[in-house]
Structure formats: structure tokens, C-alpha cells
N, C-alpha and C positions, 0 to 999 in steps of 0.2 A: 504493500500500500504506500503511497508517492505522501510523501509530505505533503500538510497543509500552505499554500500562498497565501503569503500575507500583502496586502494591500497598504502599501506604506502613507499612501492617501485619505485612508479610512480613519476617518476621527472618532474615538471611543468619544460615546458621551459622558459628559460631567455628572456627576448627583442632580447639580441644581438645573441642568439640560432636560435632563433624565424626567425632574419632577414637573417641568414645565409644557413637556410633550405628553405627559401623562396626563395636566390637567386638560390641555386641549384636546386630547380624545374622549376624554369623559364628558366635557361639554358638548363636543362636538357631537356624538351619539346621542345624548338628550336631545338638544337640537334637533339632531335628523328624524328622527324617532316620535317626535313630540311627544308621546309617551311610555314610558317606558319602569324597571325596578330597579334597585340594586343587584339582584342576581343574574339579571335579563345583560345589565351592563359587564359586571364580571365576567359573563361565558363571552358574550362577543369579543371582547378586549382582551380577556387571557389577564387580568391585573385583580391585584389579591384584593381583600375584602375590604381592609384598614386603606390601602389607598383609594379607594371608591368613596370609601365614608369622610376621608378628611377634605377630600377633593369636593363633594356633597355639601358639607357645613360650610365649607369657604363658599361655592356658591349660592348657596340658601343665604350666607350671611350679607353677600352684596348684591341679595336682591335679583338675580339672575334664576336662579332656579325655583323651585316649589313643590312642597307637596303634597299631593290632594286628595283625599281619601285610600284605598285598599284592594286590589282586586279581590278576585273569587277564591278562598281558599280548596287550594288541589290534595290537602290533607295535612300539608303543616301551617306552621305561621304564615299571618295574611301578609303576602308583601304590598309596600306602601307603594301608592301609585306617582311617580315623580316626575315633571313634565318642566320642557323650559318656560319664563315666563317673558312671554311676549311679548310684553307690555315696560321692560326694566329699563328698555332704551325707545326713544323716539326722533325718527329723522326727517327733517324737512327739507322738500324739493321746490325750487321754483324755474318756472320757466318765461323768461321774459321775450316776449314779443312786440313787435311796433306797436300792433292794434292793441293789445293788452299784459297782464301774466296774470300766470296763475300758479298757483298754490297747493301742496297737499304733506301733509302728514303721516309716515307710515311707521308700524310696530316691526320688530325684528323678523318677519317673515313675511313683510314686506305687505300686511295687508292695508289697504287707506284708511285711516279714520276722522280724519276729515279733510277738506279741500276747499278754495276760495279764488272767486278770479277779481283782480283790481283793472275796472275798464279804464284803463288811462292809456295812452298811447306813448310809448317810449317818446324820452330826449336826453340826447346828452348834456343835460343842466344840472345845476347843485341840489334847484329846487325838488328837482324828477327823483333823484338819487335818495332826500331825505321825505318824501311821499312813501316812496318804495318800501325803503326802512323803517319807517311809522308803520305800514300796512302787514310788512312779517313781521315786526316787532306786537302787533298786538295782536296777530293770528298766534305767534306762540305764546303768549300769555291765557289766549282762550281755551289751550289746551288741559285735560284737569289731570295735569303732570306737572310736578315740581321739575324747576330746568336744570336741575343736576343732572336728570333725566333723558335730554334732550342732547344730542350729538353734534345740534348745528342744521346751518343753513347752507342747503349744496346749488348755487344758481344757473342756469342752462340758457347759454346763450346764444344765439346765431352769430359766429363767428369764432375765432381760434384761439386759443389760451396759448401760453410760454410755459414750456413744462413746467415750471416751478409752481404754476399757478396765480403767477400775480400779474400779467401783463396780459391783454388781449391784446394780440399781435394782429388780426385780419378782422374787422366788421364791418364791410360796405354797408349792409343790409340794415343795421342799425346805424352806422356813422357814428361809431365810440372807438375805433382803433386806438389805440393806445392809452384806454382807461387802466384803470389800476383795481385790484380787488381792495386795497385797502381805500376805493372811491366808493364801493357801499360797503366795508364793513363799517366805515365812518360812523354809518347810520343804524346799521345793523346790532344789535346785543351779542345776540350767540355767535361763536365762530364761526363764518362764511369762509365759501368755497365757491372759485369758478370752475364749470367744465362748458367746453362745446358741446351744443345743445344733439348733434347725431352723436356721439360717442355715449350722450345721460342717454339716448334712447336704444341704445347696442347694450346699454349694462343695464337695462329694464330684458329686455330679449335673452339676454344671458343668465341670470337671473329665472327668467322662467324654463327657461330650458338646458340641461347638460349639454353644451356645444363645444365641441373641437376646433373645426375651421370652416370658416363663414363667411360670406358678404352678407353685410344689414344694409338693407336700404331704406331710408326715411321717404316715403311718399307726401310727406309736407306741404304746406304751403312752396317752401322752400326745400328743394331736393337736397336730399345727404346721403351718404354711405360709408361705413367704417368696414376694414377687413379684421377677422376677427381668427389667431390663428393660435392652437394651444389654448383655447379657451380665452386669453388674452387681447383684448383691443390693440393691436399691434400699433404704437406710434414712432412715427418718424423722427428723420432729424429738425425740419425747421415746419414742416406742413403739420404737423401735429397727428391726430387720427388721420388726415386723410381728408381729401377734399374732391371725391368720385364726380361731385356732382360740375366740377369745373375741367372735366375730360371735354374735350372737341368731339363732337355730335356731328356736325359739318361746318369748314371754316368758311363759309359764306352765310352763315343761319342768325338768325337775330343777333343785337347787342346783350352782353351780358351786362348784370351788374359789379363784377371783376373786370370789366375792361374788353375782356375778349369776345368772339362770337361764335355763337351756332355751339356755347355749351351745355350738357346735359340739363343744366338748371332751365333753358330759356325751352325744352322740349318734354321734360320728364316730373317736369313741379308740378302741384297742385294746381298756383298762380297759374303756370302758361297754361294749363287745361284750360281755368277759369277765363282766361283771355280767349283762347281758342275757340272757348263757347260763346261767350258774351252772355252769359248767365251765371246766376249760382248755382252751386254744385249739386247742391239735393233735388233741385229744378232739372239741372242736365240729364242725374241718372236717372229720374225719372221716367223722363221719355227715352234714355237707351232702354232702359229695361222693356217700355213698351213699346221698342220697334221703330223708334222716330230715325226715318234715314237719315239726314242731318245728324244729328247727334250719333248715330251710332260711328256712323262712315268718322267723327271728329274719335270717338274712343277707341276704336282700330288703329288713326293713326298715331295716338297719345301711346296703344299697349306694343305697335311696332317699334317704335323710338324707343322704349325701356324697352323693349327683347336686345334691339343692337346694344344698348347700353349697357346689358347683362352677359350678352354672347362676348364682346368688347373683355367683360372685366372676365369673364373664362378662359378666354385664352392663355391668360397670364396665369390666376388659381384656378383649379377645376375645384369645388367644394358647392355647399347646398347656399342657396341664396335665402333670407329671411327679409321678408317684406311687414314693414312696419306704417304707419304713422294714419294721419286724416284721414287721405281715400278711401285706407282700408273701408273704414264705417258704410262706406255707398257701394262696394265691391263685393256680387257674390262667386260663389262657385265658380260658374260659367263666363266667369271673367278670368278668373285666377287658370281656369283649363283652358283659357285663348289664347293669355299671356305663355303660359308653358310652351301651350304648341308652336305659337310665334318662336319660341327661343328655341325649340328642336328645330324647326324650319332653316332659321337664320345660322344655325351651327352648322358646317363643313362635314361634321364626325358626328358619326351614330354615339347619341351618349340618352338610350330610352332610361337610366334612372334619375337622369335631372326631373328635381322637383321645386316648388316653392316651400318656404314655413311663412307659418302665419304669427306673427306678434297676435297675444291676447288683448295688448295694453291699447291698439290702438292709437287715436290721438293725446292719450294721456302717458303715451312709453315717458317723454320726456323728461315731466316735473317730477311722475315718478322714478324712472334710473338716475336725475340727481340725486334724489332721495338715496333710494339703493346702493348709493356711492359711498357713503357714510355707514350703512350700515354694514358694508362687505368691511371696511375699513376695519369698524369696531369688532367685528366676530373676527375676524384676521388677528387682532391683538389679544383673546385668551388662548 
């Protein structure tokens, strides 16, 4: 028998390593589990009885854990029924728009508990910034959560942040480039946070669903896309997440609001639908749904421009595409099986398991994946 290799790379863990990977697997199971015992943890985990219990008390003692009556006894002692508690942290999302923002609240499993929109229409003034602040400053006070409690305010904005977080480096669309995050924490209480508004709605889709590698794409007012690879929002060096929706569509095709033309944004947004139709949007699908040639023949060539858009970004990744944001709400079935088939058409190469995913979030991925930002954060730190 050959002697054992040894890995001269392989770091033994510390005691105090040792006891810190220990407490985050036992939260972590709780967590996952949402309910679950002491013995039910011990077998999965392979970890002795005493560290279950001290790991138990410390989170009972800060309020994370709970425990709540007994299951059924199987013939010995009743084990206690022990579940995380939802409620121990609370994170808020906002998402600021020209026409408005808005607002929500969610528990450690990411459910809403409450939500609020401020109709004001964005400016970059002092005045705008301390409205802002007054309006999530008293939406979190309305919460009946002491703000120990509270993780912070994560804001989602249409345009680019600087990795560090404090510099929006690109926002034509709002005309605040080179705001500062300490321009609303000013105003803000709780600690703030900026992210670009498709990456808050890539970490809402992430979030609901186990993903590997991905394109999100935000059907918005304003088109976005993040590529999402290891589970990870992949960012760049100066583009940040990624900025799909300022790809060349055709360099003769409208004016962008970047400068350039014929890019996805002025073919695959919401806005250019709505332009395209010269209606509102629940008005348009309306009459696609019931046949109106006009409008249909304008939504065939809105779901062909996103098929190129999609076939385009295949080339480069082959992985599942996830479609998020506004549209979705007006979008059924038989729209979502046009768009596919548009995208096996326009592909070269037999590929029949391309499919789409659906975001559940809808028009609200947004303020909620700011939200969700904060709270991956915080479960990341036990």
C-alpha cells in the first residue's frame, strides 16, 4: 500500500475556524429546513450533540432562531420543534425611477411585508435627495421592528455604480452621473447602499432560483441584462455588470440615449414598444391578444429584435436565458413559445433545449433584489 500524499496547500483548520464553520452549518440547515430538531440536525451534519446545543443558545440568544412547540412523539422524548426566525432581520429595497420609486420591505426569506411608491419624479437636486430621504426615512420607522433590526437601505438605480459603491459612474437616463452615495445617505438614517438597478433584478432571479450560468434580461421600461456565471453576477473591469442593452442592434437604427444608435435599448425596451405602438401597454396587448393586425404584426417585430438580441449574446455563452421585468405582466405563454421559436429560427445550430425562465418577481425583481442584497450579505456573515 503506497503512502498517503500530502497536500502541502491544504490548510488544517484552527479550533476557532473549526467553530465558526460549524456555527454556519447549523444555521444554515435551520434556515434551509425552516423547520426542523436537534437530532434531525445532528444526523444530517455528522456534529455531536453539545455543539448543536451551544450553537442553538447563541442563536436563540440573538434573536435568530426559535423554538416552537414539539413534534409527535415516535416513543421517546418529544423533540422540540426549532425553526429560523424570519423576522430577526429586515431589509429594504428601493428603486428609483424618473416617473417615480418605490419601496419594499422584506424578512430573511425574502418574503414582502410591506411596500410604498413616492410619485415624484426624479432630479438631481438637494431638494429631490432630502424628499427621498424623509420618505424611506419614515417608511422605516413605520415598520413595527426596532432598527437594530433593520440591515439598511439597498437603492437600485438606472445606471452604473464604481465597484466600491460610492460613485455612479454612467446615468444618462436619470442625468446624476457622478452622484455620490454619501449624496443620499446624507438624508438617509440606516446605512445605504447603491447597486445598478438590472444587477438588484439578476439577484431577485437568483434568489428564487439555484442558477449556474445565465443571461437575465430586464424587459423594462429600460432594457438590461446581466450575465450570471457560477451562480455569480459576473462584473467587469470598468462596465460594471454589464450593459447588454447598449450592444449595436443595427448601426443605422435610432438615436440612443448613450450616444450611439440602433442599440438594443432603442428596439428591445418597454419605452420603444410603447413608442412603436403609440399606446399604453395594457391597451397594446390587449388587442395583440385579440388579433388586432396592427399590433400584432408591431409585437412580432419587438419579439424578433430580442430573438437577434438573444441569439447575438449565444454565441459568445450558450446557457439558459431568464427573462424578467414589466412586460413580463402582459406576456403569456404563446408569446414566450414565439419568442423561443424566433430564437431557434435565428440560430445557425440545432440547439432544441434552449428555453426561457420566467422571473416570478416580475416588475417588482428590482426594489426587491436591492432588498435581497442585504440580506445575502447578512446570512453570508454567520
Amino acid at each position: 500500500m503506497g503512502r498517503a500524499v500530502i497536500n502541502p496547500t491544504e490548510k488544517k483548520l484552527t479550533p476557532t475556524e473549526l467553530k465558526k464553520l460549524n456555527r454556519k452549518k447549523v444555521y444554515t440547515y435551520i434556515y434551509e429546513s425552516r423547520q426542523t430538531s436537534k437530532q434531525a440536525i445532528a444526523e444530517a451534519l455528522s456534529l455531536s450533540l453539545p455543539t448543536i446545543t451551544q450553537n442553538l443558545n447563541e442563536f436563540i440568544r440573538l434573536g435568530l432562531v426559535e423554538k416552537n412547540g414539539e413534534y409527535e412523539s415516535t416513543g421517546g422524548r418529544k423533540a422540540q420543534i426549532i425553526h429560523c426566525n424570519e423576522k430577526a432581520r429586515i431589509a429594504i429595497g428601493v428603486e428609483v425611477l424618473k416617473e417615480c420609486s418605490q419601496i419594499v420591505a422584506v424578512d430573511l426569506y425574502g418574503n414582502i411585508l410591506r411596500e410604498d411608491t413616492l410619485p415624484v419624479r426624479f432630479e438631481n437636486s438637494e431638494s429631490y435627495y432630502e424628499r427621498l430621504g424623509n420618505w424611506i426615512n419614515d417608511f422605516a420607522k413605520s415598520l413595527p421592528y426596532p432598527s437594530d433590526r433593520l440591515l439598511g437601505v439597498c437603492i437600485a438605480l438606472q445606471g452604473l455604480v464604481s465597484h466600491d459603491g460610492e460613485t455612479i459612474t454612467f446615468a444618462e437616463i436619470l442625468q446624476c452621473t457622478g452622484v455620490t452615495r454619501a449624496t443620499y445617505q446624507k438624508y438617509i438614517d440606516l446605512p445605504c447602499h447603491l447597486i445598478h438597478d438590472t444587477e438588484a433584478a439578476a439577484a431577485a432571479a437568483l434568489w428564487q432560483n439555484k442558477i449556474e450560468n445565465a443571461v437575465y434580461l430586464s424587459l423594462n421600461r429600460n432594457f438590461g441584462g446581466i450575465l450570471i456565471i457560477n451562480g455569480e453576477v459576473v462584473q467587469g473591469r470598468e462596465l460594471g455588470s454589464g450593459i447588454i442593452e447598449h450592444m449595436c442592434l443595427r448601426p443605422d437604427g435610432p438615436l440612443c440615449y448613450c450616444g450611439k444608435q440602433g442599440c438594443v435599448e432603442t428596439y428591445c425596451s418597454a419605452g420603444s414598444l410603447k413608442n412603436m405602438a403609440n399606446m399604453e401597454l395594457d391597451e397594446f396587448f390587449r388587442r395583440v391578444h385579440a388579433g388586432d393586425p396592427r399590433c400584432s404584426k408591431i409585437w412580432r417585430t419587438y419579439l424578433k429584435n430580442l430573438a437577434i438580441t438573444v441569439d447575438n449574446i449565444r454565441m459568445v455563452v450558450d446557457c439558459d436565458f431568464i427573462l424578467g421585468g414589466y412586460l413580463l405582466q402582459f406576456m403569456n405563454q404563446d408569446d414566450i413559445e414565439m419568442l423561443t421559436n424566433y430564437v431557434k429560427e435565428q440560430c445557425a445550430f440545432d440547439t432544441p433545449s434552449f428555453r426561457f425562465r420566467i422571473s416570478r418577481y416580475g416588475e417588482k425583481s428590482t426594489q426587491l433584489g436591492a432588498a435581497l442584497t442585504l440580506v445575502k450579505k447578512f446570512l453570508d456573515t454567520i
